[in-house]
C-alpha beads as a LAMMPS data file, in Angstrom:
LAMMPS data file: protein, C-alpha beads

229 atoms
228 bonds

1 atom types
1 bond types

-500.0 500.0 xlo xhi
-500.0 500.0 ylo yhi
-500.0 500.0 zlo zhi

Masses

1 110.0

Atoms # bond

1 1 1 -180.753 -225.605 -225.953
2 1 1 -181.150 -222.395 -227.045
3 1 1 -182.077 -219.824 -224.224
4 1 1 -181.932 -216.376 -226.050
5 1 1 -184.576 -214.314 -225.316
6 1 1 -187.183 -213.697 -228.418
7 1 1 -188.332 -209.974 -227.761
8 1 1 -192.033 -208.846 -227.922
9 1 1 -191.647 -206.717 -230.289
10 1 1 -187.799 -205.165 -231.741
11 1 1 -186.807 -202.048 -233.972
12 1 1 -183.721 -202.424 -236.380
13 1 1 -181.655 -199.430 -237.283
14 1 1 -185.112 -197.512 -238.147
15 1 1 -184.780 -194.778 -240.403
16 1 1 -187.656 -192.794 -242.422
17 1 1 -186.870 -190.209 -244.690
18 1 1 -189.510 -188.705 -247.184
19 1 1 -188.523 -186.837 -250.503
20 1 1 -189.739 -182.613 -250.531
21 1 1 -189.071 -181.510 -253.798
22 1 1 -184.841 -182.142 -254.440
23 1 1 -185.343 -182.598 -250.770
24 1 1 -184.703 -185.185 -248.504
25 1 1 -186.595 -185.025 -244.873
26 1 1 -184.934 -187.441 -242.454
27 1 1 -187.478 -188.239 -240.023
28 1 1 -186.004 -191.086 -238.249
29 1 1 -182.493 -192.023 -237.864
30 1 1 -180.942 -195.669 -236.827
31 1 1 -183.542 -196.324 -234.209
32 1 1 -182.575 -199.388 -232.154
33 1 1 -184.891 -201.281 -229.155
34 1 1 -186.645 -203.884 -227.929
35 1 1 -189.908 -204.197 -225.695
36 1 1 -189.977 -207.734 -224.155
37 1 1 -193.594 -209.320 -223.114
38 1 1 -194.846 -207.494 -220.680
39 1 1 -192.998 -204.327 -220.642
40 1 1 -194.783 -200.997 -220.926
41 1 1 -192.127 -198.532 -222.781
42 1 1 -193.038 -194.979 -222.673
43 1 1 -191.614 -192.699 -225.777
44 1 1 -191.486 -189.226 -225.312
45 1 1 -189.742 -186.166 -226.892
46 1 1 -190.570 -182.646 -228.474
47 1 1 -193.196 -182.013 -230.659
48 1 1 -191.950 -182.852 -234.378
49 1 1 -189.478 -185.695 -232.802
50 1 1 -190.298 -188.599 -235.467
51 1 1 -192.615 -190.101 -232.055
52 1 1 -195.724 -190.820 -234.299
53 1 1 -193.781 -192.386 -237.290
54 1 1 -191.926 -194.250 -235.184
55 1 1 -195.235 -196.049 -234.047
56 1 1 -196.905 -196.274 -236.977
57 1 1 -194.081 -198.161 -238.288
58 1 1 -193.394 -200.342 -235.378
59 1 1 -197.138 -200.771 -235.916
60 1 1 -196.935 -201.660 -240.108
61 1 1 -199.084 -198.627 -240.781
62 1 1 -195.750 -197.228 -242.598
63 1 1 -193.029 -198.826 -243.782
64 1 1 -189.163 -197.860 -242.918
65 1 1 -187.407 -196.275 -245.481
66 1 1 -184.413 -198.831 -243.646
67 1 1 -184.381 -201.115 -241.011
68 1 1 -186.850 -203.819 -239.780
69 1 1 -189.170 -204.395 -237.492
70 1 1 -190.074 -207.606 -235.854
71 1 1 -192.833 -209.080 -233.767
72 1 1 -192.345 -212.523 -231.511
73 1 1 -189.156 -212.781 -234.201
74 1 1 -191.186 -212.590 -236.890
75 1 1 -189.774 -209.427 -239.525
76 1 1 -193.385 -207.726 -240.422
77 1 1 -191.348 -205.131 -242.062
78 1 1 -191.060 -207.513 -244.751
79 1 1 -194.063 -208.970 -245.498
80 1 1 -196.805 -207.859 -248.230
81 1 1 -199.387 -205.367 -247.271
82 1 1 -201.908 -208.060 -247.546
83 1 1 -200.311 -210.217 -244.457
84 1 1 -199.376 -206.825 -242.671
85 1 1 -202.946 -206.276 -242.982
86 1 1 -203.533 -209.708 -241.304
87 1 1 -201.342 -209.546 -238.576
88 1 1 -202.326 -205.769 -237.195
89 1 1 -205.970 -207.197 -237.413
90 1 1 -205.147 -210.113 -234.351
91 1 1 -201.762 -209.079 -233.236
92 1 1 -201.287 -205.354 -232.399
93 1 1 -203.742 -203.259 -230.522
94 1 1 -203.757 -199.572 -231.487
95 1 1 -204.649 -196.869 -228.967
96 1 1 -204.821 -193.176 -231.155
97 1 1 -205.791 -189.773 -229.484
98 1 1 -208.865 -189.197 -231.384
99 1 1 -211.399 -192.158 -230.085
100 1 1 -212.245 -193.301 -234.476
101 1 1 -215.509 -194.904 -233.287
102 1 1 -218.210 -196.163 -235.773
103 1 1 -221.432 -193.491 -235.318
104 1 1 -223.691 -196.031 -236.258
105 1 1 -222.717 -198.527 -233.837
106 1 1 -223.529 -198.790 -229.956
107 1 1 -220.374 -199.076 -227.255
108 1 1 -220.673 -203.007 -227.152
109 1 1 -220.586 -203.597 -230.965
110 1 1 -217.761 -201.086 -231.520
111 1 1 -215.806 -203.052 -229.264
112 1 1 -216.860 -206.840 -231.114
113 1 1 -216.066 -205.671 -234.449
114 1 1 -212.204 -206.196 -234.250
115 1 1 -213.005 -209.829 -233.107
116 1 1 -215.775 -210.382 -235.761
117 1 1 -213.541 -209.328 -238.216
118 1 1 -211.154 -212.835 -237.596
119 1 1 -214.579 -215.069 -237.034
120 1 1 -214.349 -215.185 -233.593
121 1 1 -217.313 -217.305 -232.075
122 1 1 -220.028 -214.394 -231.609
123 1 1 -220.927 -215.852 -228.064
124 1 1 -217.456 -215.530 -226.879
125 1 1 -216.926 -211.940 -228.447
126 1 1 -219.764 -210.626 -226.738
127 1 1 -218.871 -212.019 -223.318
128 1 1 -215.172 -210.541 -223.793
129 1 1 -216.297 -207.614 -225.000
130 1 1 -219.123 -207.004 -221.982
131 1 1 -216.164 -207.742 -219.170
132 1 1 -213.413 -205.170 -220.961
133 1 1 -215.497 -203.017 -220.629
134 1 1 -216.709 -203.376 -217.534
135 1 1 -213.311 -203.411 -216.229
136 1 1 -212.833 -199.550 -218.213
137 1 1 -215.875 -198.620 -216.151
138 1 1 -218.505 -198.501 -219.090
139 1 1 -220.127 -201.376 -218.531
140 1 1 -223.116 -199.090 -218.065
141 1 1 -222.764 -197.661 -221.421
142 1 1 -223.140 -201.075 -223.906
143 1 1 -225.909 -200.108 -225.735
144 1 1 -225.256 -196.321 -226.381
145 1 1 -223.789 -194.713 -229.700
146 1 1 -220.668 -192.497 -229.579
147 1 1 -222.761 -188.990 -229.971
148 1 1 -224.609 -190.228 -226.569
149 1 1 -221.129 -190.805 -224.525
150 1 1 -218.873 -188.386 -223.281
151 1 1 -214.983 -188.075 -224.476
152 1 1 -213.580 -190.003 -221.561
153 1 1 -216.322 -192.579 -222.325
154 1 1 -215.775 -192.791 -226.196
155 1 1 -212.076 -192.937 -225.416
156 1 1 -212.541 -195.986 -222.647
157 1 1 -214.749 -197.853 -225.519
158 1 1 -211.962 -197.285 -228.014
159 1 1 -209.948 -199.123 -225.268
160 1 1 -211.258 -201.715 -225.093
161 1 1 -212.240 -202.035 -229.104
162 1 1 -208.278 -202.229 -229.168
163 1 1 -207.532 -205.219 -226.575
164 1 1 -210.420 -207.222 -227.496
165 1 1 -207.873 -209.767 -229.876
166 1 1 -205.968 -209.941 -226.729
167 1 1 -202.616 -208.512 -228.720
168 1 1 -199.513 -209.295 -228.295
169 1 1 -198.553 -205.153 -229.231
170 1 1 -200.133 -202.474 -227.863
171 1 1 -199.086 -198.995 -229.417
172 1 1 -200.971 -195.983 -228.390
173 1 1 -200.470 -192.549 -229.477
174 1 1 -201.432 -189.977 -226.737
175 1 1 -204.289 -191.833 -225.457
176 1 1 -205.258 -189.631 -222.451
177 1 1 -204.485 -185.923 -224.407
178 1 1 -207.898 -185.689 -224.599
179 1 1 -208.878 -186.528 -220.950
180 1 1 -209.377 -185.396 -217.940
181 1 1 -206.601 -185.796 -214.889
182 1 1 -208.872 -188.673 -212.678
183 1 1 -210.233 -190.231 -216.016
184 1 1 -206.794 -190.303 -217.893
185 1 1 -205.088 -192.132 -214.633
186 1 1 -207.423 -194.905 -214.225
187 1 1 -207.002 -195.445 -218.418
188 1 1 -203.069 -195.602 -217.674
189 1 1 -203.506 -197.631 -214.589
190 1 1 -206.182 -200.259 -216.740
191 1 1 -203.327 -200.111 -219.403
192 1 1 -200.027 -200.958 -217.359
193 1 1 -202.887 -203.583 -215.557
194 1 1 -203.789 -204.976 -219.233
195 1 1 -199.977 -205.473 -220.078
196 1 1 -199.081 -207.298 -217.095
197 1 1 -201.853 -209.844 -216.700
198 1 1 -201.391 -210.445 -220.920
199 1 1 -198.138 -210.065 -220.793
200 1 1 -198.118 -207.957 -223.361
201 1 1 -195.609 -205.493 -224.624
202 1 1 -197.128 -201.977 -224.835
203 1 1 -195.034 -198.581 -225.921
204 1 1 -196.965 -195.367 -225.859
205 1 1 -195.854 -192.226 -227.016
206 1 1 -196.710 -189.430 -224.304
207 1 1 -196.305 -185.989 -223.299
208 1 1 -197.537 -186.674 -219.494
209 1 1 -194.297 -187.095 -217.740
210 1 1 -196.398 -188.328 -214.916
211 1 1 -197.165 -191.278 -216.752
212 1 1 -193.976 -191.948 -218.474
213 1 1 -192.005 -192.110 -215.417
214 1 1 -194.450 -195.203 -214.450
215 1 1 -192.965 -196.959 -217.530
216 1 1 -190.600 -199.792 -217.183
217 1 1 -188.704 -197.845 -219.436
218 1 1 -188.137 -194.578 -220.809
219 1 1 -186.935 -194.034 -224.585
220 1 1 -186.349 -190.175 -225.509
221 1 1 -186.474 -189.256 -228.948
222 1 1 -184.983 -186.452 -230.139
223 1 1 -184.268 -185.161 -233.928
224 1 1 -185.907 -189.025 -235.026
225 1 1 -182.481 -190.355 -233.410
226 1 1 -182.677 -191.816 -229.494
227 1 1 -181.078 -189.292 -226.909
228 1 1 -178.672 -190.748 -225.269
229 1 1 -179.100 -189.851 -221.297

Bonds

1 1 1 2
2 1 2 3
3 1 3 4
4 1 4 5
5 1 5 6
6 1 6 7
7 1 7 8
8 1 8 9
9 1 9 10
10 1 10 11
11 1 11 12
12 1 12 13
13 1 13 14
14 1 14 15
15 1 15 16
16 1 16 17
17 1 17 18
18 1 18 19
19 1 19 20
20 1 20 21
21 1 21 22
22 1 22 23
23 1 23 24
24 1 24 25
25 1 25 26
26 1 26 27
27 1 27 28
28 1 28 29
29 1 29 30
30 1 30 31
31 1 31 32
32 1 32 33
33 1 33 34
34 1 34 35
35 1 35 36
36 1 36 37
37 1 37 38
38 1 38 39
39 1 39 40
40 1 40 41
41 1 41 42
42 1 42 43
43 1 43 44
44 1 44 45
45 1 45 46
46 1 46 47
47 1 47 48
48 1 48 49
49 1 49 50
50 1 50 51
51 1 51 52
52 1 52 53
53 1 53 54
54 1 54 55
55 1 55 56
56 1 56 57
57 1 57 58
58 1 58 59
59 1 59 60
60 1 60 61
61 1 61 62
62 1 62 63
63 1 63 64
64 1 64 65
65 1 65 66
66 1 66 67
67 1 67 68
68 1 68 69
69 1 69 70
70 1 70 71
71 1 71 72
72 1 72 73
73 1 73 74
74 1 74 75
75 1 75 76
76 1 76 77
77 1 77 78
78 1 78 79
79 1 79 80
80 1 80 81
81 1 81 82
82 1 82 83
83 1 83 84
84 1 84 85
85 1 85 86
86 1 86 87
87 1 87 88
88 1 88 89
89 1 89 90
90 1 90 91
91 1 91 92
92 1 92 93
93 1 93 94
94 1 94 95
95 1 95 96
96 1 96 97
97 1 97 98
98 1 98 99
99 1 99 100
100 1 100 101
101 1 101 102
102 1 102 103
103 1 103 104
104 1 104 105
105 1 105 106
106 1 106 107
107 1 107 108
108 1 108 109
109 1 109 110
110 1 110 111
111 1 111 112
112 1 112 113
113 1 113 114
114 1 114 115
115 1 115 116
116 1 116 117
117 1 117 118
118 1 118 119
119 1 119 120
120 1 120 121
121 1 121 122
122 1 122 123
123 1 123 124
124 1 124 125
125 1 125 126
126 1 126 127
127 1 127 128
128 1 128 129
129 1 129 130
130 1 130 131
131 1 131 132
132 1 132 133
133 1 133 134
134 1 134 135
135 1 135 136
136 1 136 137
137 1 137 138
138 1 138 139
139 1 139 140
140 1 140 141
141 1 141 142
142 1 142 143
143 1 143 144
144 1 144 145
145 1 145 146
146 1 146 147
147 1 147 148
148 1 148 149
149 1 149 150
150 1 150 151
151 1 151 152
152 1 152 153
153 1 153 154
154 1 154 155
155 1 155 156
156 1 156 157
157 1 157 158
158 1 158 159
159 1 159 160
160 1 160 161
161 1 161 162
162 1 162 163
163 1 163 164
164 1 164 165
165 1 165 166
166 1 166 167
167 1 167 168
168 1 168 169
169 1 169 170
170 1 170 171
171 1 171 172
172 1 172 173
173 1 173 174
174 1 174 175
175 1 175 176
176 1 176 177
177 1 177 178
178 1 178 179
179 1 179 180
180 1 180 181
181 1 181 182
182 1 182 183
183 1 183 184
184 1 184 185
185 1 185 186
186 1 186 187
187 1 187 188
188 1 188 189
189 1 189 190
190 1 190 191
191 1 191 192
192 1 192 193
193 1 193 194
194 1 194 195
195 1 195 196
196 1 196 197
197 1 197 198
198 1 198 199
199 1 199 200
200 1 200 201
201 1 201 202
202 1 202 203
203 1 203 204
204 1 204 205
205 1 205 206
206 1 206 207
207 1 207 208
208 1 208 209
209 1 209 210
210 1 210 211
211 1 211 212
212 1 212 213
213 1 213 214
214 1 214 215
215 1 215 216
216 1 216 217
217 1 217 218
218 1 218 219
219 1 219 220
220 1 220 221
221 1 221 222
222 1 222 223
223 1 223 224
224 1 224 225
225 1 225 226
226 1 226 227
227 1 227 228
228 1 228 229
């Protein structure tokens, strides 16, 4: 029997580069790990690192220039754009700085539109939708439009739009820059909380060194190559 351990999600000698000119910008360099189910993975690093691209192509927003990227074994990094399209839609969960809510939607139906999207049963979307975010501490706030919440409140909603498919990947860039101290903990703790109990594997990229030492694991990025500490 075969007992190797199928990683959550897995980076292959990632590199990025992008063409300036007769230029050649090397963003990312041979970038090698693996999240297993579960695992929260904090990435951190100076400004300018290669931390955003890095997620955006673990995510399939970019591709690599070389390398792959694979998710439950699967390489995404080599599929069309029409089933990369597919997969983020049920499969990854993407947390950004900047809450990207729909103005003409209330809390609750910002949240169900991810799940409406793959023709989830409407009943059981709303009923998911109601308890995440509860849980985030909005549960107060279903039936109010983004301009009539507050940025911790928009941000909590955008939460909890992203875990609604139940994904497998969470990837969130900076998700508590824009928050305050008390309201950015209890979003870390509900995140770490979420990956657990789904067993999910989450990686966030982070300037809070508070946070990131909270992480299973720690993966310093410096230059777009991993620092070796």
């Amino acid at each position: 029997m075969n007992s190797a351990v199928i990683n959550a999600l897995e980076a292959t000698a990632i590199s990025k580069s992008f063409q300036l000119g007769k230029r050649t910008i090397e963003v990312l360099h041979e970038v090698d790990f693996a999240v297993q189910r579960g695992e929260f993975v904090a990435v951190v690093g100076p400004s300018g690192a290669g931390k955003s691209t890095l997620l955006h192509i673990l995510g399939s927003l970019e591709q690599p220039t070389h390398g792959s990227v694979k998710i439950d074994g699967e390489v995404i990094s080599a599929m069309g754009e029409e089933a990369r399209a597919l997969l983020r839609r049920g499969t990854i969960g993407f947390i950004f700085q900047f809450h990207h809510l729909l103005p003409a939607f209330t809390a609750l139906e910002n949240v169900m539109m991810p799940a409406r999207i793959l023709a989830v049963p409407e009943r059981d979307i709303e009923a998911e939708a109601r308890e995440l975010l509860e849980s985030l501490g909005v549960g107060h706030r279903l039936d109010n439009k983004p301009t009539e919440l507050s940025g911790g409140e928009q941000q909590r909603v955008a939460v909890a739009r992203a875990l609604i498919n139940s994904p497998r990947v969470i990837l969130a860039d900076e998700p508590t820059g824009n928050l305050d101290r008390g309201t950015g903990r209890k979003l870390e703790e509900d995140l770490i909380r979420f990956a657990r109990d789904k067993q999910a594997a989450v990686v966030v990229v982070t300037h809070n060194e508070e946070w990131a030492a909270k992480a299973d694991r720690m993966i310093n990025l410096v230059d777009g190559r991993i620092a070796l500490s």
